[in-house]
N, C-alpha and C positions, 0 to 999 in steps of 0.2 A: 726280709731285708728292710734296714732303715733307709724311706727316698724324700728328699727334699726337693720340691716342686720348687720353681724359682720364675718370679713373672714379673711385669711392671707393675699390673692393676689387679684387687682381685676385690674392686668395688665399682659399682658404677656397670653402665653395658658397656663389656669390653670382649669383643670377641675369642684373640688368646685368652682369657680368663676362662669363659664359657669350655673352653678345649683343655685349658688348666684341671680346672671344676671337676670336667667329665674323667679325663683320666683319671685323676688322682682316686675318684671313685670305684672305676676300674682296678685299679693294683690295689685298691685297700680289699677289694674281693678276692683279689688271686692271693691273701695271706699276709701282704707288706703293710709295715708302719708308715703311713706315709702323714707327711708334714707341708704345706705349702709357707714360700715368703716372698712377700711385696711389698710396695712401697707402700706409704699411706695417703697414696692420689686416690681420687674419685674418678673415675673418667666421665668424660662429659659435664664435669663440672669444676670448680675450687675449693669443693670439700674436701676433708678431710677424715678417714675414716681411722673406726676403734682399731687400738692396737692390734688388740684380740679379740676374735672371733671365731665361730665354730659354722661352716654350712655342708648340712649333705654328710655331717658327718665327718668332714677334715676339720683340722684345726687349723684355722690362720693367724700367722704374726707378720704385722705390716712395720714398718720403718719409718722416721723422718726421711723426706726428699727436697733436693734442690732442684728446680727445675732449669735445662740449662738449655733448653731451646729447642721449636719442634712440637710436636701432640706426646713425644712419647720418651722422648731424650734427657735423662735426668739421673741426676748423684743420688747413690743410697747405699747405705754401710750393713753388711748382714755376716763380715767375717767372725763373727766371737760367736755369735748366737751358733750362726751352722759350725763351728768347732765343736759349740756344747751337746747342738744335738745328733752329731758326730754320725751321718748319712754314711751307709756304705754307695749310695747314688747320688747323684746329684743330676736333675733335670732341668736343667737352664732353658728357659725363650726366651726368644728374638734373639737373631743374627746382625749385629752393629750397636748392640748396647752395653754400659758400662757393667753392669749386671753382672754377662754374660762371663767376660775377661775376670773379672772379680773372682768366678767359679774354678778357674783355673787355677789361680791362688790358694784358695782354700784347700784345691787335691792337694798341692806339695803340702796344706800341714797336717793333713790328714791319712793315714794309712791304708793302701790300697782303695781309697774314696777312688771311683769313677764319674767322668763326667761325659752328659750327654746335652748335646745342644741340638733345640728342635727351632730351624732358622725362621718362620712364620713369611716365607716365601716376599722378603722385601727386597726381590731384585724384580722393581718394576720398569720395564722399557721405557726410556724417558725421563725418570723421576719425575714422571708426572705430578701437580701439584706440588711442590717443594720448589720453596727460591732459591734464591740464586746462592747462600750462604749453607744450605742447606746440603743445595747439590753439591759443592762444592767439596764440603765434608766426605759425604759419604763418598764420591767419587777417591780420594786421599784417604779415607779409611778402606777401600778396596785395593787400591793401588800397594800400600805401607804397611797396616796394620793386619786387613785381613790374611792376606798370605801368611804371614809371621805364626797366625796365631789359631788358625783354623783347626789344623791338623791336630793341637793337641789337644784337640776334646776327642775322646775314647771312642765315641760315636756319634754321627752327626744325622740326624733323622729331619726328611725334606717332608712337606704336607701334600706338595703340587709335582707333579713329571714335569711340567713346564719348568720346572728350577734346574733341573740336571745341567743343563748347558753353563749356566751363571755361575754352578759351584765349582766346575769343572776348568771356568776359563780363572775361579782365584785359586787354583792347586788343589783343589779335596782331592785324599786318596778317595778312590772310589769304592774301595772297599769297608770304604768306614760309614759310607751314605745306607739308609733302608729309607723306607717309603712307610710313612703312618699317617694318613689322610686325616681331616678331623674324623669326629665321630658322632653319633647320634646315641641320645639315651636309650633301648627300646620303646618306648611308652610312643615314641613317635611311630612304629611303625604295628602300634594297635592296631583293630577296625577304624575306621574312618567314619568321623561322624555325620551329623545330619545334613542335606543336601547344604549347599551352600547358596545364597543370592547370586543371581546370573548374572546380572549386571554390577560386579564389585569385584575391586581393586584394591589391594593391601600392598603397603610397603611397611616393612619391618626393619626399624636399625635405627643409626643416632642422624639426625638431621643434621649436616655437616654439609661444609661447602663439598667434600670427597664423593658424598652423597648423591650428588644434581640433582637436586631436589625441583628446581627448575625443569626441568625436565617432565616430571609429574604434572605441575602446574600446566604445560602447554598442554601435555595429553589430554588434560581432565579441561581443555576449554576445548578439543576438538572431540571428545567424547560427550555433552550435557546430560548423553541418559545415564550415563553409571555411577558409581557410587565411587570415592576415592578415600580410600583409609590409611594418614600416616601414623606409624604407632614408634613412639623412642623418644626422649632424649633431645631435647632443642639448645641447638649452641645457640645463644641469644644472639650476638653480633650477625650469624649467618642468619638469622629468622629475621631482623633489622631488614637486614638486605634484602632478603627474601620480600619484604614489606614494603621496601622503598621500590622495590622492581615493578611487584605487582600491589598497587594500593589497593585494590580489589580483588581478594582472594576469591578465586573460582568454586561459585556456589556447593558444588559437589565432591570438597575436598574440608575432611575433618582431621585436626589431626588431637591423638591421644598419648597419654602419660606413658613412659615405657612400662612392659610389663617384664616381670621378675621369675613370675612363679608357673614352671614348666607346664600344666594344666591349663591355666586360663590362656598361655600363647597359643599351644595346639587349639584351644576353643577359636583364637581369631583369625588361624588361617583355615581352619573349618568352617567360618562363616564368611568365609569370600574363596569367590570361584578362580579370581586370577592371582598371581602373585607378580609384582615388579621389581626388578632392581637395577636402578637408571646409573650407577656407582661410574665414575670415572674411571675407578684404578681395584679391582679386587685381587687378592690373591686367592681366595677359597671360601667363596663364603659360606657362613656358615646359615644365615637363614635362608638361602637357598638352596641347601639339603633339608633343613626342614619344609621348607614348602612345599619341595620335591615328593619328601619323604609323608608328608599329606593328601598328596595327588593334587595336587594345585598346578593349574595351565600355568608355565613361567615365562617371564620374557625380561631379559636382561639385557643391556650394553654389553658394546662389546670390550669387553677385559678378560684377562688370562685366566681368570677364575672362575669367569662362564664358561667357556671354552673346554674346563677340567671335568665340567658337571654335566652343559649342556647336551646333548646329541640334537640336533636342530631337525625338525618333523619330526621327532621320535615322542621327546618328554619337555620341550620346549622351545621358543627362540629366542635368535639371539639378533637385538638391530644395531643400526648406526648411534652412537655417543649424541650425537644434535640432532635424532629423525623420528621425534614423536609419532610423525605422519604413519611412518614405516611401524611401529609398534602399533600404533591405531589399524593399521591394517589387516597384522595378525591377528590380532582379538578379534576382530568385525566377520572377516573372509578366509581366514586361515588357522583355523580354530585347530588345534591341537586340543586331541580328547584328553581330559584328568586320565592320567597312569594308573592302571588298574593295579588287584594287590600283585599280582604275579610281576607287574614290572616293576613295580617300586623295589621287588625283592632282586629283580636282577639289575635295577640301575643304580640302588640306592644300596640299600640293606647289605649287600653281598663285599661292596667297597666301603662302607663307611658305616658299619655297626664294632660295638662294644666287643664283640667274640673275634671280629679282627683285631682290634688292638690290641686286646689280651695274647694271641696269638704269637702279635709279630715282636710285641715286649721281650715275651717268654724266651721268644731265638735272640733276641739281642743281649738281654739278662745270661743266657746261656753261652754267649761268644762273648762276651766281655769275661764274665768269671769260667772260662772255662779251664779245667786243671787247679783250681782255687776252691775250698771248702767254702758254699756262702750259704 
């Protein structure tokens, strides 16, 4: 079958992307043509990226965007192109964007096109971080829109169990929901390489206020012996900040250029014994199945997306959002042993490997076109 992957970003570090990326490689292995489109943002910066591009072996075509407010909120036209390249699928992310609705359009011009929408779990308690124009929005897009408009995506696939209740109180049939966690490339869950430094601390992802970065900062002046490594993506304004807060950056905190290329990351949570992720608001993260999925001690905040991954004593902990002290403790006195291979395989591998998703496509591929020659 022809599948058109549809995203915001598929430049820059951008987690949906990464999950973009991985699928869309997945289904070009199970036999299908598949095509991704997004916008032509950068994430994590004001770039601008090539029209066209080839990674991994998909081909991408990016669009002019307006941005209209928000990290991820933004105008972009892709109805002619996907007419031309006439999807018998259409896999839309994110749940509240213009995107999304757009794909809905395109089924009526398109003959038996189906549409799946995978929501990227942004029903966060709170609307945490988001002002007041923001919430405002989306609360009114829950309220008007989403109901209107949910149901007529063909299938609606959640990443987290924690969403079930969110989708349930804006009307999804329930039979139209499955469950497709992100996933992991296998290459993550190799041998494990060389012993890692005992004393070191990796954070992975874009330095963002979403981030807490601050957070880091305080641990690494109540830890002095260890080693603290930030690796991603610096939003300038938030590193300002950062700078203005602490004018003396805590000697034992380096931070690095993001990395890109799937070997040299495994290489740098292999050279560090712990992994952190101080995030305010997660829905699923994804470099915390990679950490996981390296035997790396983890210790997260507490957000819904620790909560989806963590089992607490088991393969990690999980503290308070403002209690470095409490995360300093685990690491010191409450050392949770790295996940040997047998558990990586049943905490990790068994829910979020490549042969699931292939799996649960297959049944969904199979209930959408069932009775239908595809």
């Amino acid at each position: 079958m022809k599948i058109l992957e549809v995203c915001p970003y598929s430049a820059g570090v951008c987690g949906v992307f990464n999950r973009v990326l991985t699928e869309s490689k997945a289904l070009k292995e199970m036999g299908h043509d598949v095509h991704i489109f997004s916008s032509n943002a950068t994430k994590g910066s004001k770039k601008k990226a090539e029209k066209e591009d080839i990674l991994g072996g998909i081909s991408i075509t990016r669009f002019p965007h307006i941005k209209l407010g928000g990290e991820s909120f933004m105008k972009w036209n892709y109805r002619k192109e996907a007419r031309e390249y006439a999807p018998d699928i259409i896999i839309v992310h994110n749940y509240r964007h213009l995107h999304t609705t757009q794909a809905l359009k395109i089924k009526e011009e398109l003959k038996n096109c189906k549409v799946i929408l995978v929501t990227h779990a942004p029903f966060i308690k709170g609307n945490i971080t988001r002002k007041f124009i923001s919430k405002a929005t989306v609360n009114l897009y829950d309220k008007f829109i989403g109901p209107k408009t949910i149901n007529k995506f063909d299938a609606i696939i959640r990443i987290c169990n924690w969403e079930e209740p969110f989708l349930m109180d804006i009307g999804v049939d329930r039979n139209k929901v499955y469950n497709v966690p992100n996933v992991l490339p296998n290459i993550y869950f190799q041998t494990i390489g060389e012993k890692p430094i005992n004393k070191s601390v990796l954070f992975l992802g874009r330095v963002t206020p979403v981030k807490n970065i601050e957070f880091i900062y305080e641990l690494a002046k109540l830890m002095p012996d260890f080693n603290f490594s930030i690796v991603g993506p610096v939003e300038e304004s938030y590193f300002l900040k950062l700078s203005l807060k602490y004018p003396v950056r805590p000697k034992n905190i380096t931070f690095y250029p993001p990395i890109y290329n799937v070997n040299d990351k495994i290489k740098a949570y292999d050279n560090h014994k712990y992994f952190i992720l101080p995030s305010i608001r997660e829905a699923m993260p994804q470099s915390l199945l990679e950490a996981m999925s390296r035997g790396k001690t983890c210790i997260s905040t507490n957000t819904d997306g620790a909560h989806e991954i963590i089992i607490p004593k088991t393969n990690g902990y999980i503290c308070g959002n403002n209690t470095p002290e409490e995360a300093r403790d685990y690491i010191l006195f409450n050392e949770v042993q790295p996940l040997s291979k047998d558990k990586i395989i049943d905490h990790v591998f068994d829910n979020n490997s490549i042969d699931v998703l292939k799996k649960t496509y297959n049944e969904i591929f199979k209930d959408l076109f069932q009775g239908e020659s595809k």
